[in-house]
N, C-alpha and C positions, 0 to 999 in steps of 0.2 A: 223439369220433368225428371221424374228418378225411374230407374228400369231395374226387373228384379232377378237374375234367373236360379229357377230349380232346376240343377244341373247345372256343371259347369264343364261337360266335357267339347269332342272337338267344333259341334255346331255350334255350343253355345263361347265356344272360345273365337271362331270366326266370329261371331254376332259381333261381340266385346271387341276385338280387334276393328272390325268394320266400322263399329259407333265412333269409335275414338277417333280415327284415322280423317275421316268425315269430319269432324268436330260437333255432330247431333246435341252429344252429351258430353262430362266431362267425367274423369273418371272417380271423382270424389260422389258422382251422381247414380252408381251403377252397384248393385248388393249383390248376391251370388253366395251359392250355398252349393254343398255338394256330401256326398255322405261320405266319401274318400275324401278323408281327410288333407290326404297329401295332396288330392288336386286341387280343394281348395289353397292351398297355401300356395301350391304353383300358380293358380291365375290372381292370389294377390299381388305376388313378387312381379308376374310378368307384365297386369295389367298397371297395377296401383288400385284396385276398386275393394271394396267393400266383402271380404268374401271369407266365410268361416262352415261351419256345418249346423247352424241354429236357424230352419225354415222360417221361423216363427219372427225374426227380426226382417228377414229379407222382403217376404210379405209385407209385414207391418210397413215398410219404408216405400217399396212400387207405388210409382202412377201405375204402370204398363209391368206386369208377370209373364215373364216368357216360363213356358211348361217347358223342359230340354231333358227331362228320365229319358230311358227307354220304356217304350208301351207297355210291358211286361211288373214293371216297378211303379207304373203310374196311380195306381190306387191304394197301395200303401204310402205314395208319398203324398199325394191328395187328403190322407186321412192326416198326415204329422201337421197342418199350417189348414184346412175348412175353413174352422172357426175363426181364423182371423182376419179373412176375406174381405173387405167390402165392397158393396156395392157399387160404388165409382170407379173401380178400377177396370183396366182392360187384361184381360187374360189371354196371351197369346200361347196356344198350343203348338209346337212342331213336333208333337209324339204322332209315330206313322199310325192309322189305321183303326184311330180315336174319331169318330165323329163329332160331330155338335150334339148331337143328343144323349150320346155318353157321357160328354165331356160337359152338359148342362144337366143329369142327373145326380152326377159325382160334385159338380160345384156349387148347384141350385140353378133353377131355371130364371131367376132375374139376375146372373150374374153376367156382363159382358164378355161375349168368348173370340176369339178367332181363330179359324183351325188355319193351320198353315202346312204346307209341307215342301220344305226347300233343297236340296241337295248339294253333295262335299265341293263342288265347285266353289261352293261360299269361304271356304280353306281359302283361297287366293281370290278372292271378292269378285268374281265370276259366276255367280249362283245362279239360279233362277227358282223362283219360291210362288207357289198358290198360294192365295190366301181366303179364307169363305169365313165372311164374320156375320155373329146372328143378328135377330132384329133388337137388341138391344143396343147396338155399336152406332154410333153416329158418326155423321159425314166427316166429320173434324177427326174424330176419333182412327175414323179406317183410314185418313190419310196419315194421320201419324204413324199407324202402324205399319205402313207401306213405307213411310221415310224409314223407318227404323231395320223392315228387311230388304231395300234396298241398299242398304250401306255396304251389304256384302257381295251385292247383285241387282240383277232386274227382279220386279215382284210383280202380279197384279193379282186383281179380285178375280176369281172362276166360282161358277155356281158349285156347289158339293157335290152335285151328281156326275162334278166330271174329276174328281178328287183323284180319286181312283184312277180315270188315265191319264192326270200331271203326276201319279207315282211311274205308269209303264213308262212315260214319254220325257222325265224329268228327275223325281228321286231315285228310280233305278236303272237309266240310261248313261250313267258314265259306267258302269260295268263294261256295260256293250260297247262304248268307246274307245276304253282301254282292251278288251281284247282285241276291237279294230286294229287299234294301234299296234301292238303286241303283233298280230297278223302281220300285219303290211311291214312289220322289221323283218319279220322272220325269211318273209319273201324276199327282200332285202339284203337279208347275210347273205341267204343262200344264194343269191347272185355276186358274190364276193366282198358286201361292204363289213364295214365292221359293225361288231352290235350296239356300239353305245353311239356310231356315228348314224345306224340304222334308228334306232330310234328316236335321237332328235328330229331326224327328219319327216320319220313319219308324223311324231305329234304337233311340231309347228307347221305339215303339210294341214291336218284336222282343224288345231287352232285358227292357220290364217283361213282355211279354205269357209268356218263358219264367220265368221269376221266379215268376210266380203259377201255370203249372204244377208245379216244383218246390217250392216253398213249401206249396200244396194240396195235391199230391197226387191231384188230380182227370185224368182223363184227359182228355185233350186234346179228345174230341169231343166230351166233358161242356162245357167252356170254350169250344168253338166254336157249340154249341148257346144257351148261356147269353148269346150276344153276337146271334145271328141272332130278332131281333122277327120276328112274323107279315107279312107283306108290305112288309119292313122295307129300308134300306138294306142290310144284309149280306147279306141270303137272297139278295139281286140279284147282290149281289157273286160270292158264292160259286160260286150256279147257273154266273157265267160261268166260273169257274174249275175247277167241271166239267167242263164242257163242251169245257174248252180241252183235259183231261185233267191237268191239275197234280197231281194225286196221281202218276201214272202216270209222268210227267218226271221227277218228283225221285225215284221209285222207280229207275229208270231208270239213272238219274247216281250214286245208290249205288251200286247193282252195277257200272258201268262202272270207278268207281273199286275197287273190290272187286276185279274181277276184273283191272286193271291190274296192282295190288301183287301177286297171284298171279304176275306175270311179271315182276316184279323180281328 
């Protein structure tokens, strides 16, 4: 299996770091093109793979075309490599806010597509990636594609109509985590610790604390009950986070982002 991508910036450099690491592919197995020239030469040097600025080879060589522009460049770069398409191949999309039916009028509608949309957790292979492939993709086919974005993460299949909110709840929720974070240090110093000691702590507090819900399997209010003592630190905590409305904020900022990618 050869993989191809258009784009080679940081998604698609996790991908390539992902594949390898895993041993999926090899990296004599992976093409890569980028219009910055210098990036191509950086993911030669860093990967070993295949990687120059001629769309038209990298194509040409793909089982599996990962689309990695940004949404904005994606129809000019769709215009440089069309015609060398073929029909066997699978076309994996991770430009935000492209559908299936944009992304099957720009390539042809018997072309294999799968829209995907993962986020920069995939940098350190902790991603988590939608994936909605059309009715041309076969069973075989979408599980390959799911081995391929799972290399960097967990992936699964969601129907398109819920695209939109694995962007609120997925592509644009580490924002929201990192200010979390960022918060809970500040809170932190300001209680006298230091800032770089504040922040470790807060973000391996986030790290471990999603960890043991995935791991358990316990719902979250279960874990948040099980940390809140009777008249305890945390109950204090909490009340004030009620109060402030914080459920209601970060409900909020998903659908904002939700309903932005709608307008893409």
């Amino acid at each position: 299996m050869k993989i191809g991508f258009i784009g080679l910036g940081n998604m698609a450099g996790a991908m390539i770091g992902g594949l390898l690491k895993c041993g999926l592919v090899s990296a004599d197995d992976i093409y890569g093109v980028d219009i910055n020239a210098e990036m191509a030469k950086k993911r030669a040097e860093e990967f070993k793979i295949h990687a120059g600025t001629d769309s038209i080879e990298v194509v040409s060589n793909a089982d599996y075309l990962v689309l990695a522009v940004k949404p904005q460049f994606a129809k000019g770069a769709i215009e440089g490599f069309k015609s060398t398409l073929k029909k066997e191949q699978v076309i994996i999309s991770i430009m935000a806010g492209k559908t299936l039916a944009w992304l099957e009028a720009e390539l042809g509608s018997d072309k294999k597509i799968v829209r995907c949309m993962p986020n920069t957790p995939a940098l350190v292979g902790e991603g988590i990636t939608g994936a909605t492939p059309n009715a041309h993709v076969s069973g075989e086919e979408k599980e390959t594609v799911l081995s391929i974005l799972r290399s960097c993460g967990r992936a699964n299949v969601v129907p398109e109509n819920l695209m939109d909110a694995v962007v609120g709840v997925g592509g644009s929720s580490p924002a929201y985590v990192f200010m979390f974070i960022e918060a809970m240090a500040d809170g932190a110093v300001e209680e006298g610790m230091p800032r770089a000691l504040a922040y470790e702590w807060a973000a391996q507090t986030v790290l471990g604390s999603a960890k043991l819900m995935l791991d358990t399997g316990k719902h979250p209010g279960e874990l948040k009950d099980m940390v809140c003592s009777p008249a305890g630190t945390t109950i204090a905590a909490v009340r004030v986070l009620e109060e402030a409305g914080f459920r209601g904020i970060v409900m909020d900022a998903v659908e904002a982002a939700a309903e932005r990618s709608k307008e893409l």
